[in-house]
C-alpha positions, 0 to 999 in steps of 0.5 A: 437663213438659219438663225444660230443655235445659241439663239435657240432659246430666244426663238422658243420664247418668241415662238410660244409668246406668238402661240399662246398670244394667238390662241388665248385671245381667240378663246377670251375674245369667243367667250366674251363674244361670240361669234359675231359680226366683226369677231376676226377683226376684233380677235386680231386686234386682242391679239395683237394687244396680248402680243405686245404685252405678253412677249415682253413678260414672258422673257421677264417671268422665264428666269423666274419659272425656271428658278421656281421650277428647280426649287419644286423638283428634284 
């Protein structure tokens, strides 16, 4: 099943919420933990909070880094 090409921009959004939100939280759960007994359960969990957070922002602070984006280039 291919998803339709006017839906590009929303699978990108999707995509690189799903990314960031994975690497991120590994990165800050590693930090403040280290790697410790428990630490893929923990990461998971930070994950999956930072997903359900981030994915709804991303789609609302988009229009803005776009409109931002264009006022600070040519």
């Amino acid at each position: 099943m291919k998803i339709p090409k006017h839906r590009t921009e929303m699978v990108t959004g999707i995509l690189a919420g799903l990314q960031m939100s994975f690497l991120m939280s590994f990165i800050v759960t590693l930090k403040n933990l280290g790697f410790v007994s428990g630490f893929f359960v923990h990461w998971l969990w930070a994950w999956l909070i930072a997903y359900i957070i981030g994915q709804p922002l991303l789609f609302v602070v988009l229009p803005f880094s776009r409109w931002l984006a264009g006022k600070i280039t040519r």
